[in-house]
C-alpha positions in Angstrom: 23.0 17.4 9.4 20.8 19.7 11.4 17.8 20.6 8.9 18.0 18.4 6.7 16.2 15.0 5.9 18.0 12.3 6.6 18.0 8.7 5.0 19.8 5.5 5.5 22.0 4.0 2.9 24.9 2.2 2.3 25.1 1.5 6.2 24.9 4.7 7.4 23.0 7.8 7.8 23.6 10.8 5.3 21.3 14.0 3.9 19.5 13.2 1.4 21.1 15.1 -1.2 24.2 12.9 -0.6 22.3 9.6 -1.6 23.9 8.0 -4.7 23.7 4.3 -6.0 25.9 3.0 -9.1 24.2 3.0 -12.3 25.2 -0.5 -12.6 23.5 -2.1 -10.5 20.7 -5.2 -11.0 18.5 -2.9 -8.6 18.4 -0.1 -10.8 19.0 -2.0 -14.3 16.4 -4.6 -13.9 14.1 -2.8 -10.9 15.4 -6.3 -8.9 14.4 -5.0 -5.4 11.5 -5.1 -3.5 10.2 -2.5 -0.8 7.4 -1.4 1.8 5.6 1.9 2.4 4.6 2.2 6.4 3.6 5.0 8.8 4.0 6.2 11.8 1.7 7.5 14.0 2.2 9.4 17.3 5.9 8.2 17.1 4.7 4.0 16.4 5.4 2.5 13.5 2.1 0.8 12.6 2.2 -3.3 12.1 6.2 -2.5 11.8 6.8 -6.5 12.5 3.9 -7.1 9.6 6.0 -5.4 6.9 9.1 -6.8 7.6 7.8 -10.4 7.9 6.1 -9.9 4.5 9.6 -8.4 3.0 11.0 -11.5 4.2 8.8 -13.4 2.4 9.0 -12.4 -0.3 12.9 -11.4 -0.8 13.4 -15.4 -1.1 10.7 -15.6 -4.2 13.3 -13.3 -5.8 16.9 -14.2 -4.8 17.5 -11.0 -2.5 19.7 -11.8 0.5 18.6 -9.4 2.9 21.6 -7.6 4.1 20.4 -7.5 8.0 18.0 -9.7 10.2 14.7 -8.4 10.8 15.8 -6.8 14.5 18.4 -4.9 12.9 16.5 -3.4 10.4 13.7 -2.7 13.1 16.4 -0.5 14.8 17.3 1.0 11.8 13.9 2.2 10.7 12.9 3.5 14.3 16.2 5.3 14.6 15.6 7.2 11.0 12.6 8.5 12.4 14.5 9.4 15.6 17.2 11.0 13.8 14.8 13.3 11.6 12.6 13.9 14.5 9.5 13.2 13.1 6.2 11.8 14.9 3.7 11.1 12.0 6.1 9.9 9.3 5.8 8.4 6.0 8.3 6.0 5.6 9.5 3.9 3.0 12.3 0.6 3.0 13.7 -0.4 -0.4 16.0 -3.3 -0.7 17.7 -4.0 -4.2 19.8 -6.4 -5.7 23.8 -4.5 -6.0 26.7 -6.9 -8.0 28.0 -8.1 -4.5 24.6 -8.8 -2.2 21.8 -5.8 -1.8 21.7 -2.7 -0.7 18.5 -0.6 1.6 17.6 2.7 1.3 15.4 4.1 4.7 13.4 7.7 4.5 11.5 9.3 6.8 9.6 12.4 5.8 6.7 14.2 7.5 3.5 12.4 6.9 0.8 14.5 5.0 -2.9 12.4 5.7 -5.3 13.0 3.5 -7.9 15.6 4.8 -11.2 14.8 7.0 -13.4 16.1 4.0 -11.6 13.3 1.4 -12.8 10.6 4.3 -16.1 11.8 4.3 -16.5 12.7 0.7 -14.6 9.3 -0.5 -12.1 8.7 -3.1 -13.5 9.0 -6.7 -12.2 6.3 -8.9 -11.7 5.5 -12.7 -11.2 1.7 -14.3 -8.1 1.8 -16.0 -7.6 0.5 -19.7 -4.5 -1.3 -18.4 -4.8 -4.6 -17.5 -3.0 -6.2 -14.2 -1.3 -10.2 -15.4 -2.7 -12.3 -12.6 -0.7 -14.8 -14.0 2.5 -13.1 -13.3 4.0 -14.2 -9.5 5.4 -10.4 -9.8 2.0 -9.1 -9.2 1.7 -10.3 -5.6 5.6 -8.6 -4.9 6.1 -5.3 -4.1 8.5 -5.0 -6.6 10.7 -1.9 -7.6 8.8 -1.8 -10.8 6.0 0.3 -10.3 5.2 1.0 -13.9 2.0 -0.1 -14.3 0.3 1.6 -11.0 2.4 4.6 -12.0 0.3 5.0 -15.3 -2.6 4.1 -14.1 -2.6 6.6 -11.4 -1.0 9.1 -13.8 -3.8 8.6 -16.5 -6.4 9.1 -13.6 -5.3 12.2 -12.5 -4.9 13.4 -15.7 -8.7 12.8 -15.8 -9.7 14.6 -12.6 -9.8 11.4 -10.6 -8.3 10.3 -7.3 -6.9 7.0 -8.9 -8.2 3.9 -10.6 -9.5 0.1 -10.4 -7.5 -2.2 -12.1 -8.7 -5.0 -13.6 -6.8 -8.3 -14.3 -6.7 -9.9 -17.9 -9.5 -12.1 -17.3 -11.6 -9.0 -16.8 -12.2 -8.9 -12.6 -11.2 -6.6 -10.4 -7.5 -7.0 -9.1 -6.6 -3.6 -7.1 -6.3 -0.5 -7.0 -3.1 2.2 -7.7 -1.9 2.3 -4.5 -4.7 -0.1 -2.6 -6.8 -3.2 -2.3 -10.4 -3.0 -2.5 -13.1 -4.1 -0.3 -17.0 -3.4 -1.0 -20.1 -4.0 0.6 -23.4 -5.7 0.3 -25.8 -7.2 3.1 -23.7 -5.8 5.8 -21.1 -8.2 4.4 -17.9 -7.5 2.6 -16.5 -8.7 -0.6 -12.8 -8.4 -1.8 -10.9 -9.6 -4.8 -8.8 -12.9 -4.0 -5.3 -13.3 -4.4 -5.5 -15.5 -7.2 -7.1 -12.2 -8.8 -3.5 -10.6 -9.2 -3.8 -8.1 -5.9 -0.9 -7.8 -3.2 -1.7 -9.3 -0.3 -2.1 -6.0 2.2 -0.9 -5.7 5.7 -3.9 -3.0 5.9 -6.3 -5.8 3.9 -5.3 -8.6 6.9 -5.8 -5.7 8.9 -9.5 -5.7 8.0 -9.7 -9.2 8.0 -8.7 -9.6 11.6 -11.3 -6.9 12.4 -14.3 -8.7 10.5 -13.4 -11.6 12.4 -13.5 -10.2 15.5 -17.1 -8.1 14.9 -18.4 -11.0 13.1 -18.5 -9.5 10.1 -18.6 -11.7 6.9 -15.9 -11.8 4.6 -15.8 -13.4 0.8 -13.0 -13.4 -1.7 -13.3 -14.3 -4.9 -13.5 -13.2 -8.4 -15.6 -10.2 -9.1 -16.3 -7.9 -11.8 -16.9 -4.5 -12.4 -20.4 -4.5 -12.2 -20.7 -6.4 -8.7 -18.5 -3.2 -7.7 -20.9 -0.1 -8.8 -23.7 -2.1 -7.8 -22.5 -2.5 -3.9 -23.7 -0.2 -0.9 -20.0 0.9 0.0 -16.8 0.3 -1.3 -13.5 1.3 0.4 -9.5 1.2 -0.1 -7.1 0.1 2.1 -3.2 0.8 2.4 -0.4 1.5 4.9 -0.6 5.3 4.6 -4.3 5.9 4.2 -5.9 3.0 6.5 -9.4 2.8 5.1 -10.7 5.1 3.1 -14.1 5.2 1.2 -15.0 4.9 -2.4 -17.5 7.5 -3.4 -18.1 7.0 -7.3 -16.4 4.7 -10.1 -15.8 6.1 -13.4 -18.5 8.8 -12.0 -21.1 6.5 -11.4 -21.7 6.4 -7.4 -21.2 3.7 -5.0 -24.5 3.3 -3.2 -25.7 6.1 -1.4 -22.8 8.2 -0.9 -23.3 9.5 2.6 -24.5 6.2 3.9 -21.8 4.3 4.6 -22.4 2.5 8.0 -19.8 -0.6 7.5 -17.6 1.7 6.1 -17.6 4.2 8.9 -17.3 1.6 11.9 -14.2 -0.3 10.1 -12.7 3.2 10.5 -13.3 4.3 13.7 -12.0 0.3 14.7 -9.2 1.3 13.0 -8.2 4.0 14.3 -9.2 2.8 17.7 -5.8 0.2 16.9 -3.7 2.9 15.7 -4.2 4.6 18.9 
């Protein structure tokens, strides 16, 4: 197995060219699984107890037995990043819904950050013309169906754009491809609530707890598209990325693009956990 990536499945370790799952199954039929993207950093996997309490969660809102307790899959994770021997990791666990209970699938690959000059510069954004159904429980589960972020980050590329904001049916901002967004006005910040159709963020709480604790204020509610290119900052948040800045929305720009003070110290705070 020596120089090759290894994954978990089907209760064991195997190269990843050796990972196969039946055609048959609810998981892949129906996308009936759920799953969660983490990193790890300097050999730590960040907020690992986080993720797995939200998979948890929300494997009962979808009738998925998990196949181990939350300690066993801890081990499992850390010892596929042990086994491919690999510090900064991106690493993803997918549970899925088999004919007889559910199956996970762990990989660990080399983690490629985003460069210093896309945190400085800031992620330029385009409003998709697809539309997130706050209505839908689905849209606050990290479900295997990842159409809908798929196309929308697909059409923005396609455009010359780092991804997009999606808005909900009612027209306000849910989320975006890969991210929740914050933005800022009056040195406070503003971020779509749940009820909005946006997953609820281990990174997001993540920003949360650090408002708190820096007395920064913090409002969720419904907003819409304007209230977002009329802010002084804007940012996204995720797992893999942390925080990273918005610099422009459909190419109009969010505030004054290198003056983003609230954005800048939430990053540096972050990374002050991480380390």
């Amino acid at each position: 197995m020596q120089g090759k990536n290894i994954v978990f499945l089907d209760r064991k370790f195997i190269p990843e060219e050796e990972a196969r799952i039946s055609v048959f199954e609810p998981g892949f039929l129906y996308g009936w699984g759920i799953f969660e993207t983490m990193r790890s950093y300097r050999g730590k996997i960040i907020y690992l107890d986080a993720h797995l309490k939200r998979l948890e969660a929300l494997a009962k809102l979808i009738d998925l037995a998990l196949p181990w307790p939350k300690n066993k899959l801890k081990e499992i994770i850390r010892k596929t990043v042990k086994i491919n021997k690999i510090i900064d990791a991106y690493l993803r666990l997918t549970v899925w819904k088999e004919r007889k209970g559910a199956n996970i699938l762990v990989i660990a690959k080399k983690y490629q950050p985003c460069s210093v000059k896309k945190y400085k510069e800031g992620m330029r954004l385009a409003v998709s013309p697809l539309r997130q159904n706050e209505d839908s429980f689905l849209c606050r589960i990290k479900t295997a169906n990842r159409l809908l972020y798929e196309l929308t980050y697909i059409q923005a590329k396609k455009k010359g754009f780092d991804g997009s904001v999606i808005l909900n049916s009612s027209g306000y901002i849910a989320e975006g491809t890969r991210s929740n967004i914050f933005f800022v006005k009056d040195d406070a910040l503003f971020t779509p609530s749940l009820s909005c159709g946006c997953l609820d963020g281990v990174t997001r709480r993540v920003v949360f707890s650090l408002a708190k604790k820096y007395k920064i204020q913090v409002y969720e509610g419904n907003f819409i598209l304007r209230d977002l290119l009329e802010a002084e900052e804007a940012f996204l948040t995720n797992s893999l990325v942390g925080i990273m800045p918005v610099a422009s929305v459909d190419n109009k720009s969010i505030g004054k693009a290198k003056c983003r003070k609230l954005t800048e110290s939430l990053i540096k705070r972050y990374n002050c956990l991480l380390r």
